[in-house]
C-alpha positions in Angstrom: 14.2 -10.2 4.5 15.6 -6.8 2.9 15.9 -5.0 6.1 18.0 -2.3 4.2 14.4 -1.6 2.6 13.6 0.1 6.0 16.4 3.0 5.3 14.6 3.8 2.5 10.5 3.5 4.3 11.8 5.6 7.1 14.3 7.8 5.0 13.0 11.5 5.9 13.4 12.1 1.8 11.3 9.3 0.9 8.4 11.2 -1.4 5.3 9.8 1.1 4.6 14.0 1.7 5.8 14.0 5.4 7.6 17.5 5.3 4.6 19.2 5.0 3.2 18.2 8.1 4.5 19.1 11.5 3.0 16.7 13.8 0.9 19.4 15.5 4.6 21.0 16.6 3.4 24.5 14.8 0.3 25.0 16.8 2.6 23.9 20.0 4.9 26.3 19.0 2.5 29.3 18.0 0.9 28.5 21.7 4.4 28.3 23.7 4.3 24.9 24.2 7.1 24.1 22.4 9.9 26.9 23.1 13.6 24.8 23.5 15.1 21.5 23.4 13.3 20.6 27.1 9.7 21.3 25.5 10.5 19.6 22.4 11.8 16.9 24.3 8.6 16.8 26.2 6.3 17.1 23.8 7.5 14.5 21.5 7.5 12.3 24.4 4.0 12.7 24.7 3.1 12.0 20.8 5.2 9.1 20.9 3.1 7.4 23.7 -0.3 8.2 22.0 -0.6 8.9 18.3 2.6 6.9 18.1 1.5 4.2 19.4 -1.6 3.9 17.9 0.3 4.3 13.9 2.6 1.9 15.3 0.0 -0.9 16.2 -2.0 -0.4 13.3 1.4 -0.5 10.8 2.5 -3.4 12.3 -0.8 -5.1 12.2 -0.8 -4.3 8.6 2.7 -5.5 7.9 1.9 -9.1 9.2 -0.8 -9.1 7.0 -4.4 -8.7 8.7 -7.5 -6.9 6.7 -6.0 -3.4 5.7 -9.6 -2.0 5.2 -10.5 -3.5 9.0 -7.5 -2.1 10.2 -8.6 1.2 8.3 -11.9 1.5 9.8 -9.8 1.2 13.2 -7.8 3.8 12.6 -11.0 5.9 11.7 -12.1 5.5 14.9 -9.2 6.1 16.8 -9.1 9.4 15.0 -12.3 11.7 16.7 -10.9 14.9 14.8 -11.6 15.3 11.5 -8.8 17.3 10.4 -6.4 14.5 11.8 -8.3 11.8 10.0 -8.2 14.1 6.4 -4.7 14.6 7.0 -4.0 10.9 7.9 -6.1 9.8 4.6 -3.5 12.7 2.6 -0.8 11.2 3.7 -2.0 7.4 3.2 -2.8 8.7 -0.5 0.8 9.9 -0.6 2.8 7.1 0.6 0.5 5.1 -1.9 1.9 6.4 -4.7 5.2 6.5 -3.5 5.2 3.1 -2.3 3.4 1.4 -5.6 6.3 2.9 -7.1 9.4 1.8 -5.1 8.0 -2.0 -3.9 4.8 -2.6 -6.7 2.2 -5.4 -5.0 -0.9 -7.0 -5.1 -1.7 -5.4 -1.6 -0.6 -2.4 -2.9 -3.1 -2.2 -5.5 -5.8 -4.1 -3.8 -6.3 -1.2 -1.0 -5.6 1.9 -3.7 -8.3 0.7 -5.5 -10.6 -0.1 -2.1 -9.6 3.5 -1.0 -9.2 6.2 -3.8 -8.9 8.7 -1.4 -6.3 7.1 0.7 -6.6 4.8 3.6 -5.1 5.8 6.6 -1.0 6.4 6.6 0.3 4.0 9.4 -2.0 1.3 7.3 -0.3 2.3 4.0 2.8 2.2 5.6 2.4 -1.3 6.8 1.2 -2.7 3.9 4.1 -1.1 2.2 6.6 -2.3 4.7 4.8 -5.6 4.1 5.5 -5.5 0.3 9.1 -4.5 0.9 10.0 -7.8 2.6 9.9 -6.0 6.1 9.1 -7.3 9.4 5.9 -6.0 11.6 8.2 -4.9 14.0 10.1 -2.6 11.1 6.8 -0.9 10.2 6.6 0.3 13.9 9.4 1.6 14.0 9.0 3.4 10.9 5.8 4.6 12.2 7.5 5.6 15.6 10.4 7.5 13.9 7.9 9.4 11.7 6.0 10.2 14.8 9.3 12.2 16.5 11.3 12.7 13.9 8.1 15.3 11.9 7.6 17.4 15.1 11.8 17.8 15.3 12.5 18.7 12.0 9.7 21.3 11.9 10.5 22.9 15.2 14.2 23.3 13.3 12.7 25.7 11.1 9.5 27.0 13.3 11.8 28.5 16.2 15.6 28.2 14.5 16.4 25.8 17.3 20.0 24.5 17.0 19.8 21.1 14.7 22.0 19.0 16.8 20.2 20.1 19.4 16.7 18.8 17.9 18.7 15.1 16.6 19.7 15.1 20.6 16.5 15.1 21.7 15.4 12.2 18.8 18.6 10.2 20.8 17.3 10.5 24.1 14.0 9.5 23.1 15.7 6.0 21.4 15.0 3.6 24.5 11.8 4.9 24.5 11.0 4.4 21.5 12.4 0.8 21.7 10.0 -0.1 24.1 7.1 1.3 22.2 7.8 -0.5 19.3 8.1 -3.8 21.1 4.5 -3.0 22.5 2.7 -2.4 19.4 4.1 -5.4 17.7 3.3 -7.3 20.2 -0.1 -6.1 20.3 -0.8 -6.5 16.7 0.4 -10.5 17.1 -2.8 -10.6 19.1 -5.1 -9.5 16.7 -5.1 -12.8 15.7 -6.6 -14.4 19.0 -8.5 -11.6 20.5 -9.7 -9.5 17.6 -9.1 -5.9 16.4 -10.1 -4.0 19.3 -7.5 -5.2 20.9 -4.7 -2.7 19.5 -4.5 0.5 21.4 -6.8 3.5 21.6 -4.3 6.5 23.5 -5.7 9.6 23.2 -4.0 13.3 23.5 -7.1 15.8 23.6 -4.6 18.8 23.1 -3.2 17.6 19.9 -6.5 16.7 18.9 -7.5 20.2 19.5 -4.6 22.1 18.2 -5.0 20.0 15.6 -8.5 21.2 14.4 -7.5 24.9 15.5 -4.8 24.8 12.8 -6.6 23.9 10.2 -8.8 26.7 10.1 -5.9 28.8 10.6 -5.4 31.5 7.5 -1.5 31.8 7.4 0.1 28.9 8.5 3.7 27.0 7.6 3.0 23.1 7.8 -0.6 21.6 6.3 -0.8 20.2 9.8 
C-alpha cells in the first residue's frame, strides 16, 4: 500500500480543479452566514455531516472496488440540485484527467470512456485512490478533507479572515472528521451484503439552495 499516494490525492495543489469551487462558502458568505472563525466553524460542521458524508461513502465504496457507474447513478440521486450535480460531474471530469495522469489504470479508463462528461467527483476520486494503491478508508478521508478544507480556503480570500485562524478551525474539526470517515467506510463494506442503498442520503436544503442561487448569479468569485 503507498499510503504516501494520499499526500498527493488530498494535496490542496493537486490539478483535480478544487480551487475554483468554494463549497457553497461564497453564497454563505454573500448571505451573512459565514462572518468569522465561529460561523465558519459551524458551517463546515454542517457540510461535513451531509455532503461529506455522502462523497465520503460513495469514494470509499469506489475505492474497494464496487460498480463505479452504480455508484454514479447513486450519487445522481443523492444530488436533487442540478447545479450541484453539473458541478460534481466538472469536477469528476477534472480529477479524471488529473488522475489518468498521476496513477494510469484500467478503471481509470474504463469509467472515462463510460462517462465523457465526468462521473461524479467523490466516484473519480475513489476509483483514483483505488488505482493509487489506497485504502477505502483513505478515499474518505480525502473526500472529507476536500469537503472542509474548500469552504476554509475560500472564506481566506472571501472575507480576509486570518489564515491560521481558518487551519484552526480545519483542527478542531479533526475528531470529527475521524469519526465520519470511520462511518462511511464502514458503510460502504456493506454494500456488499445489503446493496447500494444502503450508503447514506444526508441532505442540507440550504446548501442545496444557495447552491442553485449562485449559479445564476452574474458576478461571482468561485464557479460554485
Amino acid at each position: 500500500m503507498n499510503r504516501a499516494a494520499l499526500l498527493v490525492l488530498a494535496d490542496g495543489r493537486f490539478p483535480a480543479g478544487g480551487h475554483a469551487h468554494s463549497g457553497g462558502a461564497e453564497p454563505a458568505v454573500a448571505a451573512g452566514r459565514i462572518r468569522d472563525a465561529e460561523s465558519l466553524e459551524d458551517f463546515c460542521r454542517g457540510r461535513l455531516h451531509t455532503a461529506g458524508l455522502v462523497a465520503a461513502a460513495l469514494a470509499a465504496a469506489a475505492a474497494a472496488g464496487h460498480d463505479p457507474l452504480a455508484l454514479d447513478t447513486a450519487a445522481d440521486t443523492r444530488t436533487p440540485v442540478a447545479a450541484l450535480r453539473d458541478t460534481a460531474r466538472k469536477l469528476g471530469r477534472q480529477m479524471m484527467r488529473a488522475a489518468r495522469a498521476t496513477w494510469p489504470s484500467a478503471e481509470l479508463d474504463a469509467l472515462a470512456a463510460a462517462r465523457p462528461r465526468g462521473a461524479h467527483q467523490p466516484v473519480v476520486l475513489g476509483v483514483a485512490a483505488r488505482s493509487a494503491g489506497l485504502e477505502p478508508l483513505d478515499a474518505a478521508y480525502a473526500a472529507l478533507y476536500e469537503t472542509v478544507s474548500g469552504p476554509a480556503t475560500a472564506t481566506v480570500r472571501l472575507l480576509s479572515l486570518d489564515p491560521f485562524d481558518a487551519t484552526a478551525v480545519l483542527a478542531r474539526l479533526v475528531p470529527e472528521l475521524d469519526r465520519a470517515a470511520a462511518t462511511a467506510t464502514a458503510t460502504a463494506r456493506r454494500i456488499a451484503e445489503e446493496g447500494i442503498d444502503v450508503l447514506p442520503a444526508a441532505s442540507a436544503p440550504l446548501l442545496d439552495i444557495s447552491a442553485q442561487q449562485h449559479a445564476t448569479r452574474p458576478a461571482r468569485l468561485f464557479a460554485s
